[in-house]
PADOPA-202544 format. One record per residue (C-alpha): residue in three letters; x, y, z. Coordinates in steps of 0.05 Angstrom, whole numbers, always signed. Layout:
PADOPA-202544
+------+--------+--------+--------+
! resn !      u !      v !      w !
+------+--------+--------+--------+
!  ALA !      X !      Y !      Z !
...
+------+--------+--------+--------+
This chain:
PADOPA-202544
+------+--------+--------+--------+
! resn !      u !      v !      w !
+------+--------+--------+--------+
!  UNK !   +161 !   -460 !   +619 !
!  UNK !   +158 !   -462 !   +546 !
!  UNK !   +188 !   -401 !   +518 !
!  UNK !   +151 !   -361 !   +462 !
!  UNK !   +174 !   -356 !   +389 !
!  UNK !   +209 !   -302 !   +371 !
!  UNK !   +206 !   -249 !   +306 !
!  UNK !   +240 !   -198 !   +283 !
!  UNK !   +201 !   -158 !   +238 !
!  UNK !   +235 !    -99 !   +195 !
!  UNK !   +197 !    -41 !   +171 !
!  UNK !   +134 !     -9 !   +199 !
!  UNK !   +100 !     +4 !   +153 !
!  UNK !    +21 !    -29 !   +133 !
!  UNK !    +49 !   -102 !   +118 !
!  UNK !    +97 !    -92 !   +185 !
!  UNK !    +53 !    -62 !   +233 !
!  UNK !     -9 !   -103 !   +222 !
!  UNK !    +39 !   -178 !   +227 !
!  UNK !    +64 !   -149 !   +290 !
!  UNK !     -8 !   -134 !   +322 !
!  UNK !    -30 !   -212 !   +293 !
!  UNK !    +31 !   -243 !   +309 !
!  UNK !    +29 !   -211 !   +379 !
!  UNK !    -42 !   -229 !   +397 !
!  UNK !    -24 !   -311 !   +386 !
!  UNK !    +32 !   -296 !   +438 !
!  UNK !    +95 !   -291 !   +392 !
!  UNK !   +150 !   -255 !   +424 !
!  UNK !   +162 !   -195 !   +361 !
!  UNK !   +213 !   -139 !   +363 !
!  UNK !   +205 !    -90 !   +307 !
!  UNK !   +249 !    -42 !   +285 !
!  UNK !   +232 !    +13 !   +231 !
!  UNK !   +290 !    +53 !   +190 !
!  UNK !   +257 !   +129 !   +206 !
!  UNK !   +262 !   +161 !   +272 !
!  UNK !   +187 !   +192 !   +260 !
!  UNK !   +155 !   +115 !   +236 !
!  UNK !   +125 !   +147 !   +176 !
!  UNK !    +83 !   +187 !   +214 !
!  UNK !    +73 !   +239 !   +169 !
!  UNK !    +85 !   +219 !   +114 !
!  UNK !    +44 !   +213 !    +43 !
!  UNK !    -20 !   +247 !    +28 !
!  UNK !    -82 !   +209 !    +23 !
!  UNK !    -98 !   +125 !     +4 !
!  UNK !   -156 !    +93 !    -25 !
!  UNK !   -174 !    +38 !    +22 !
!  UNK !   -219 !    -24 !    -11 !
!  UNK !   -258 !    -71 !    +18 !
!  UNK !   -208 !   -124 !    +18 !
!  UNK !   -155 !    -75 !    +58 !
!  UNK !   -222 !    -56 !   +109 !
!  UNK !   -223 !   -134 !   +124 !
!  UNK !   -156 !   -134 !   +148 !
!  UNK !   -163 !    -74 !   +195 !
!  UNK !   -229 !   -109 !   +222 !
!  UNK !   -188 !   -153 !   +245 !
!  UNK !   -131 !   -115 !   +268 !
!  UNK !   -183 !    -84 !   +314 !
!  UNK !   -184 !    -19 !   +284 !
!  UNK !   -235 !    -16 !   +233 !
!  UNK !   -278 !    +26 !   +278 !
!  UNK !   -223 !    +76 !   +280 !
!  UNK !   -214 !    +77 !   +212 !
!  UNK !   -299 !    +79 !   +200 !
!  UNK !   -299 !   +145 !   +243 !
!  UNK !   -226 !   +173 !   +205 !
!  UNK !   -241 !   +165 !   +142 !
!  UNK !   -296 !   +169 !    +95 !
!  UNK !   -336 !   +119 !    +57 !
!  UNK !   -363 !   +103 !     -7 !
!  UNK !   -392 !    +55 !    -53 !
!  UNK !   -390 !    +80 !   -114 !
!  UNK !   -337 !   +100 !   -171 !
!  UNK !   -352 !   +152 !   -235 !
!  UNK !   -313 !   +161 !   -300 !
!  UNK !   -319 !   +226 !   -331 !
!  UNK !   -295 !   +269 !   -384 !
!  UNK !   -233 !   +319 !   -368 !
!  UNK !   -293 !   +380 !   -359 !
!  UNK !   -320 !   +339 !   -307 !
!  UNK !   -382 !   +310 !   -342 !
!  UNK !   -401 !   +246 !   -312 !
!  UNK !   -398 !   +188 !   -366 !
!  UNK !   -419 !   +128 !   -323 !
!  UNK !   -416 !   +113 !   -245 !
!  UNK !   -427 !    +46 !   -226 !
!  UNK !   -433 !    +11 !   -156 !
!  UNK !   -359 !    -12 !   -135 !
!  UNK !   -357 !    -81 !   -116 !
!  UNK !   -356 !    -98 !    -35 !
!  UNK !   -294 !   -139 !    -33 !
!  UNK !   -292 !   -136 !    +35 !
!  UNK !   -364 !   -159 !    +48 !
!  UNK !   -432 !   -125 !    +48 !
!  UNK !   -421 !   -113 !   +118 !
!  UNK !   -357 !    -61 !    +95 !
!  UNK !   -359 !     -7 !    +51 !
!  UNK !   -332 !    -17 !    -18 !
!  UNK !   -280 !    +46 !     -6 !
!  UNK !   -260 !    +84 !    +52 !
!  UNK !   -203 !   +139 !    +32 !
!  UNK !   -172 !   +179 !    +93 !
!  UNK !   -115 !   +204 !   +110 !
!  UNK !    -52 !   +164 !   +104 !
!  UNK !     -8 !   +199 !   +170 !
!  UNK !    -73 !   +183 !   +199 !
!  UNK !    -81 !   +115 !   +181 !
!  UNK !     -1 !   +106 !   +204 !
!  UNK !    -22 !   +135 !   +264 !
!  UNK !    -74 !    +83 !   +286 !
!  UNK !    -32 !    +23 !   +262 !
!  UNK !    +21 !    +59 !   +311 !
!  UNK !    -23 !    +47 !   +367 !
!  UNK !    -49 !    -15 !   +356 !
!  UNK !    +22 !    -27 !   +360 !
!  UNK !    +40 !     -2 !   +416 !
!  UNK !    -21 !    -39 !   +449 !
!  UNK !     +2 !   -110 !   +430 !
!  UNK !    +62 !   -102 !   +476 !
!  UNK !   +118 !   -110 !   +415 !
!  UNK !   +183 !    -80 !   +420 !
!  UNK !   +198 !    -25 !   +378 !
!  UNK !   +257 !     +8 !   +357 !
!  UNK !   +264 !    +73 !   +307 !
!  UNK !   +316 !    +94 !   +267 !
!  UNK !   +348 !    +22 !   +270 !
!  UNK !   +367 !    -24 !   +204 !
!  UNK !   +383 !    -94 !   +204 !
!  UNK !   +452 !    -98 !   +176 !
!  UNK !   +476 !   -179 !   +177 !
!  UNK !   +435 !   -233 !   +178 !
!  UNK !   +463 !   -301 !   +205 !
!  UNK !   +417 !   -360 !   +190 !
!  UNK !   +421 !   -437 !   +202 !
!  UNK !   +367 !   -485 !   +202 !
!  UNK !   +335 !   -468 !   +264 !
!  UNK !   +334 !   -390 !   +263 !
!  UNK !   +375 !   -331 !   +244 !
!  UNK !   +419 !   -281 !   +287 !
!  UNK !   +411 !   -214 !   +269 !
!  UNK !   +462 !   -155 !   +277 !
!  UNK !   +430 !    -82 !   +279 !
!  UNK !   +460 !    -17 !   +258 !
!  UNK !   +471 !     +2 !   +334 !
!  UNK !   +511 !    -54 !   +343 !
!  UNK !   +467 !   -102 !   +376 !
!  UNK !   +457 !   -173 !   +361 !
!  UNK !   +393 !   -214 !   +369 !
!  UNK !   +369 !   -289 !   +356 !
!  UNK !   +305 !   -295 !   +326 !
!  UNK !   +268 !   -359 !   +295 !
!  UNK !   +251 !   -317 !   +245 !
!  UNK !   +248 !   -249 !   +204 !
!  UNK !   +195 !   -228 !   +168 !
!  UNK !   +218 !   -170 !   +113 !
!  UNK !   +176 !   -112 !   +103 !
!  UNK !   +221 !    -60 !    +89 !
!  UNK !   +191 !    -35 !    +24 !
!  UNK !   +196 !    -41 !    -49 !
!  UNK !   +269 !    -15 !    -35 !
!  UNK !   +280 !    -79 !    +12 !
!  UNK !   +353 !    -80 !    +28 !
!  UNK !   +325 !   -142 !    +75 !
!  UNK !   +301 !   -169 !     +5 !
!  UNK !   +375 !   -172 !    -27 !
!  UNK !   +416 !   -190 !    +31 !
!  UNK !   +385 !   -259 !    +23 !
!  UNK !   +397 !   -270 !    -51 !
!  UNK !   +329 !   -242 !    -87 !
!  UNK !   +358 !   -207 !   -144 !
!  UNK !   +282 !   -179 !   -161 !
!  UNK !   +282 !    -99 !   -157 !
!  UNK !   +226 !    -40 !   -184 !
!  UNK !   +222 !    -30 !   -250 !
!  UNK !   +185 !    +40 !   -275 !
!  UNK !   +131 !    +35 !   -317 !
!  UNK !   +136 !   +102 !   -354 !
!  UNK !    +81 !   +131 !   -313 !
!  UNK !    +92 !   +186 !   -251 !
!  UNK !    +38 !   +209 !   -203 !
!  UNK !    +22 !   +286 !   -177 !
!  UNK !     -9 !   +282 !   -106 !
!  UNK !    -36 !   +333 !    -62 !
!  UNK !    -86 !   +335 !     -3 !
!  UNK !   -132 !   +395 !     +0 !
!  UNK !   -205 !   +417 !    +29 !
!  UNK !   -261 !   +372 !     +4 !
!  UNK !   -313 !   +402 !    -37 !
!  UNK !   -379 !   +380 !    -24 !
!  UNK !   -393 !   +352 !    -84 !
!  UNK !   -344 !   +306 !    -78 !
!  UNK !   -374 !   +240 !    -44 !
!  UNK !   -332 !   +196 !    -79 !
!  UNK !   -274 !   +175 !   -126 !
!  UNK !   -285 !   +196 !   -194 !
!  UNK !   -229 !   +187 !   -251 !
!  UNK !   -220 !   +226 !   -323 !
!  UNK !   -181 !   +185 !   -376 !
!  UNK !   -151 !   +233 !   -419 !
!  UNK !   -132 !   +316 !   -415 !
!  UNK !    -60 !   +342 !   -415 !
!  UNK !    -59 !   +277 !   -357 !
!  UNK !    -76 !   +201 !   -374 !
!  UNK !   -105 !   +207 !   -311 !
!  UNK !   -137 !   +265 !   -265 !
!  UNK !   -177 !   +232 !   -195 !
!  UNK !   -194 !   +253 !   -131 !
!  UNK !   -218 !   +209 !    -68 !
!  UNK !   -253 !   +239 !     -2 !
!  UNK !   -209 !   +232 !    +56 !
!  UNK !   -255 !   +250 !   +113 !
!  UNK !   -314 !   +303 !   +119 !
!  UNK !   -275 !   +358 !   +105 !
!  UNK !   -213 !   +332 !    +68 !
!  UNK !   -191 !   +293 !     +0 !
!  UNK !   -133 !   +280 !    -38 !
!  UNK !   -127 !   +289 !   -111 !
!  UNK !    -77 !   +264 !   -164 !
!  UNK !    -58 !   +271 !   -242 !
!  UNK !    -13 !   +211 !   -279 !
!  UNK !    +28 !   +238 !   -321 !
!  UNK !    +90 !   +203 !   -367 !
!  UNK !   +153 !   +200 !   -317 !
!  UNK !   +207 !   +252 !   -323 !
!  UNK !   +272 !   +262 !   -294 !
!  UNK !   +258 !   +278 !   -226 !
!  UNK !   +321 !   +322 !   -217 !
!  UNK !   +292 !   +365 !   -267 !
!  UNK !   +234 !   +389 !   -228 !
!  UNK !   +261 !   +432 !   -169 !
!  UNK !   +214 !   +425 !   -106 !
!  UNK !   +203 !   +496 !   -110 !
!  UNK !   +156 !   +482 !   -167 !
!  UNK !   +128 !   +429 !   -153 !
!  UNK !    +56 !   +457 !   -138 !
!  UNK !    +59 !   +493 !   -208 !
!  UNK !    +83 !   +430 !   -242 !
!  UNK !    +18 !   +402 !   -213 !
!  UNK !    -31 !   +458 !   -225 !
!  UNK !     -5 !   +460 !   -300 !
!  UNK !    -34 !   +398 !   -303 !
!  UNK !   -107 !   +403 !   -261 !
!  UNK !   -123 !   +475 !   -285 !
!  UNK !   -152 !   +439 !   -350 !
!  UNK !   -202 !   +399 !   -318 !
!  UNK !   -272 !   +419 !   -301 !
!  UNK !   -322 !   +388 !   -250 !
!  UNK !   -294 !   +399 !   -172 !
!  UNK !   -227 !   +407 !   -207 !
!  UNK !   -222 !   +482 !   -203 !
!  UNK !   -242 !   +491 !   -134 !
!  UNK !   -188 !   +430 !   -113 !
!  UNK !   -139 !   +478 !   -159 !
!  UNK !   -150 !   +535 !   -116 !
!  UNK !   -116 !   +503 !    -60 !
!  UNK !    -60 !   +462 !    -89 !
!  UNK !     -9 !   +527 !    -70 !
!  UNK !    +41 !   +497 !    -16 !
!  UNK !   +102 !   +448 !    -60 !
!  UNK !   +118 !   +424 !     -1 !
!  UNK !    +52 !   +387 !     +7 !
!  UNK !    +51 !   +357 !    -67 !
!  UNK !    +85 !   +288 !    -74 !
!  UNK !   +108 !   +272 !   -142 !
!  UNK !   +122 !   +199 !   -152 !
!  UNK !   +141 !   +150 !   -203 !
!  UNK !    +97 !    +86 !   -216 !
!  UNK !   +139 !    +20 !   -209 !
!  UNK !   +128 !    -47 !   -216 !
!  UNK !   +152 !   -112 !   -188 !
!  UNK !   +138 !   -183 !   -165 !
!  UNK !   +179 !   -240 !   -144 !
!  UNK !   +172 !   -308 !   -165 !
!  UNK !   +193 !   -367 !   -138 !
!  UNK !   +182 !   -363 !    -72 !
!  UNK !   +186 !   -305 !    -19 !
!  UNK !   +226 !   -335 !    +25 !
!  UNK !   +297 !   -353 !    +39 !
!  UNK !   +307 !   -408 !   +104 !
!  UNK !   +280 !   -367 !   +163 !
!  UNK !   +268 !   -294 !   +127 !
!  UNK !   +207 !   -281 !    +88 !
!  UNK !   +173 !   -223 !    +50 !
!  UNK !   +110 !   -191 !    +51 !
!  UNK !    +75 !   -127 !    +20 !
!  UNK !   +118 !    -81 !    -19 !
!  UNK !   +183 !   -118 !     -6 !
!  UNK !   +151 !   -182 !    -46 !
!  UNK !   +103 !   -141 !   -100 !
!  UNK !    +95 !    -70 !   -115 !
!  UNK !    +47 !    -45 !   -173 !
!  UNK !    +27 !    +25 !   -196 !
!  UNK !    -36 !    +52 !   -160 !
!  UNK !    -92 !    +47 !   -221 !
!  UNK !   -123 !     -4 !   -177 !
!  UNK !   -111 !    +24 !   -110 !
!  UNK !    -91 !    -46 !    -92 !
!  UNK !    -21 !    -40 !    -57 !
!  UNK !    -35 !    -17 !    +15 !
!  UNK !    -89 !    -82 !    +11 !
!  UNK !    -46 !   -132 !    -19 !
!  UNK !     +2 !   -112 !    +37 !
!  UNK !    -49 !   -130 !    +89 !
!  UNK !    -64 !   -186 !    +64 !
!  UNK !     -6 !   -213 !    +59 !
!  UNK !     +5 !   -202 !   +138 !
!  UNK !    -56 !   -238 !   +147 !
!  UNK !    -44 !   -295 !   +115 !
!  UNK !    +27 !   -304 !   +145 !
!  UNK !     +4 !   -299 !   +213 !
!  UNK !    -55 !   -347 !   +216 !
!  UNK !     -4 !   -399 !   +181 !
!  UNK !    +53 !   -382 !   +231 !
!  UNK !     -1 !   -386 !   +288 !
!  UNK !    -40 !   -448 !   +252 !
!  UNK !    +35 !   -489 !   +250 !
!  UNK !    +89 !   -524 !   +294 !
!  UNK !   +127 !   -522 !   +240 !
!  UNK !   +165 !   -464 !   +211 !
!  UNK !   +193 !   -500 !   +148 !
!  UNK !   +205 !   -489 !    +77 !
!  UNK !   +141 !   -520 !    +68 !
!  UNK !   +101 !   -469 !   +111 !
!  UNK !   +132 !   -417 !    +71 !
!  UNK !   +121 !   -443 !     -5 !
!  UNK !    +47 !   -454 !    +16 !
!  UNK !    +46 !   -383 !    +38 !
!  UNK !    +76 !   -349 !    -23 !
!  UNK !    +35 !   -399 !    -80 !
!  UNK !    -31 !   -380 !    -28 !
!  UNK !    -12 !   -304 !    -41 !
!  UNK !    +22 !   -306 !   -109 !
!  UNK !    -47 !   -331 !   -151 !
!  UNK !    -81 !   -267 !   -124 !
!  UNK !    -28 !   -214 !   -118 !
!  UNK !     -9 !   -234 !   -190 !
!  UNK !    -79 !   -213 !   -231 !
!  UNK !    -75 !   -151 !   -189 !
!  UNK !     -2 !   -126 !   -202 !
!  UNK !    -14 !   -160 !   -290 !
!  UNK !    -76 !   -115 !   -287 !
!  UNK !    -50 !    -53 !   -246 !
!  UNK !     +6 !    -49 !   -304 !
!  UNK !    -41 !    -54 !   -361 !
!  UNK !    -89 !     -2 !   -343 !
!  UNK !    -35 !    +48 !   -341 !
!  UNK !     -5 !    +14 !   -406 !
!  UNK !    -66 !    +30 !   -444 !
!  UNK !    -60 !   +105 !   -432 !
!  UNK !    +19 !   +103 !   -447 !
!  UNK !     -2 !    +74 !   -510 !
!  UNK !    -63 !   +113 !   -522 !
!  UNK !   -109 !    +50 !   -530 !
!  UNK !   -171 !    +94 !   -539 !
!  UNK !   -216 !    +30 !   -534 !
!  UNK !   -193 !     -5 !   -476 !
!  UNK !   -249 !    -32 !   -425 !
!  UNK !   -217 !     -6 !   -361 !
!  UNK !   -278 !    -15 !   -318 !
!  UNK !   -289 !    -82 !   -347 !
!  UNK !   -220 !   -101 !   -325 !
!  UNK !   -224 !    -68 !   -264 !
!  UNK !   -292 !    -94 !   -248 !
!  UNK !   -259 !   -168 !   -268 !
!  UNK !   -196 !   -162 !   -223 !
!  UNK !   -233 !   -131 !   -162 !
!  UNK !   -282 !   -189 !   -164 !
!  UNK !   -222 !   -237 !   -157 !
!  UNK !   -217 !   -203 !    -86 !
!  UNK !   -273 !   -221 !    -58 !
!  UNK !   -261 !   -280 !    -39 !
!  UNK !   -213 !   -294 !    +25 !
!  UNK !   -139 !   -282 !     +9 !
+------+--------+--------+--------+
């Protein structure tokens, strides 16, 4: 009996779970293991989810899950910081005209129905477990894990993060970079009137938008310039971020109302990175966050992610041969794609940093997004 290949595939996150379920259903023997004891359950607020990204989950199995979770949209508005509506515009269908052009929800619940799909494809899992050395020769690589257990794999796929300590142990030196930018985030009650994302350049933020998360939820966010994060003590962090959205008008004063608990605003920095080259060294190879990160102006990272599990398992699956080859073909597929997206994600934000009062941000959004159309 022939015996079935074997991954290893670290982090659980979008880019790890969704290889696993693909990799899984084409018979490959996969074993992931995921640094938190909780899997990222809980964690983050809310995530803008484009076509491109609903593609992916279609064919994870769970887009019908993620249709009845979530909430969906097909259009965008720009408007002034008191709320007046400058232009909306039809968003592009990246996905298809068969998808919506948005769905937000969520993003514990999104984790949670990757989770399962997980746990349905019969992988192995393992929480709170790191992969420590990695042993590799031409035909695979033996792994030690921070419990002390030792595995042989034929390979390991890296999806660990932009923090990827997978990522330097095999020699990329690439690391996140901050752009100057940082991002307020807090989930609270939907108003009605919101029915999809709308974004104000300008205000006391470069940025102030809010995307429905389900009929009764959304998550809203200000960009701000980056600051020291140890001088911002949790305790304040729902002030810090009502200083900032009690200027704007529109919904903005009901969403205000609610944004009361610092222990449910996430403040983050915006980063930036993408390795060249290849993604790959012998039998390990990135995707998602551990290969590219970029800040969210295009809500592009969660997609880019699961696309890049897509494409890695229908060449793993399409091949006999797990070769250098393989893997160059995979990361110059990905890289002409995931490049645009992270060059234009960077300049949008750029703009405002520099206070560029004529830059055509919809134009270049509306130019990178129709790059995505197309199958990754």
């Amino acid at each position: 009996m022939i015996q079935p290949r074997t991954v290893l595939v670290v982090g659980g996150g979008a880019a790890g779970n969704a290889v696993t379920v693909l990799l899984r259903r084409a018979g490959v023997a996969v074993d992931l293991i995921e640094a938190k004891d909780d899997w990222n359950a809980t964690a983050g607020s809310g995530i803008t989810l484009q076509g491109n990204a609903l593609r992916v989950l279609r064919e994870l199995g769970v887009w019908e899950q993620v249709e009845a979770s979530g909430f969906g949209f097909c259009s965008v508005g720009i408007t002034t910081p008191d709320g007046t509506v400058l232009h909306a515009q039809d968003d592009l269908r990246t996905g298809g005209d068969d998808l919506p052009a948005t769905v937000g929800m969520q993003r514990p619940r999104l984790q949670q129905i990757l989770i399962e799909a997980v746990r349905a494809s019969g992988a192995s899992v393992r929480l709170g477990i790191t992969a420590e050395i990695l042993a590799q020769d031409a035909e695979g690589v033996s792994v030690r894990l921070s419990d002390g257990t030792e595995d042989r794999y034929d390979l390991v796929v890296a999806a660990d993060g932009m923090g990827s300590t997978t990522r330097s142990a095999i020699g990329i030196t690439a690391k996140p970079e901050p752009t100057g930018m940082a991002i307020w985030r807090v989930a609270a009650p939907r108003p009605t009137g919101v029915v999809r994302t709308d974004l104000a350049y300008g205000g006391p933020a470069y940025i102030a938008g809010y995307c429905p998360t389900s009929e009764t939820t959304l998550y809203a966010y200000v960009v701000e310039a980056n600051r020291d994060r140890a001088s911002i003590p949790t305790e304040s962090y729902a002030d810090e971020m009502r200083r900032l959205t009690r200027h704007y008008g529109g919904c903005w004063p009901e969403v205000t109302e609610h944004i009361n608990d610092p222990a449910k605003v996430n403040y983050t920095w915006f980063d930036r990175m993408l390795v060249e080259g290849s993604w790959h060294r012998g039998r390990v190879v990135l995707v998602g966050d551990a290969a590219h990160c970029c800040p969210p102006t295009l809500a592009q990272g969660a997609a880019l992610s699961l696309e890049d599990a897509w494409v890695l398992a229908q060449m793993l699956t399409g091949s006999d041969e797990w070769n250098d080859a393989l893997f160059q073909a995979y990361y110059e597929r990905r890289i002409t794609r995931v490049r645009p997206v992270v060059e234009a994600s960077v300049q949008i934000g750029q703009w405002q940093l520099d206070g560029v009062r004529d830059a055509d941000v919809p134009g270049l959004m509306a130019r990178t997004m129709t790059l995505l159309r197309d199958l990754p």
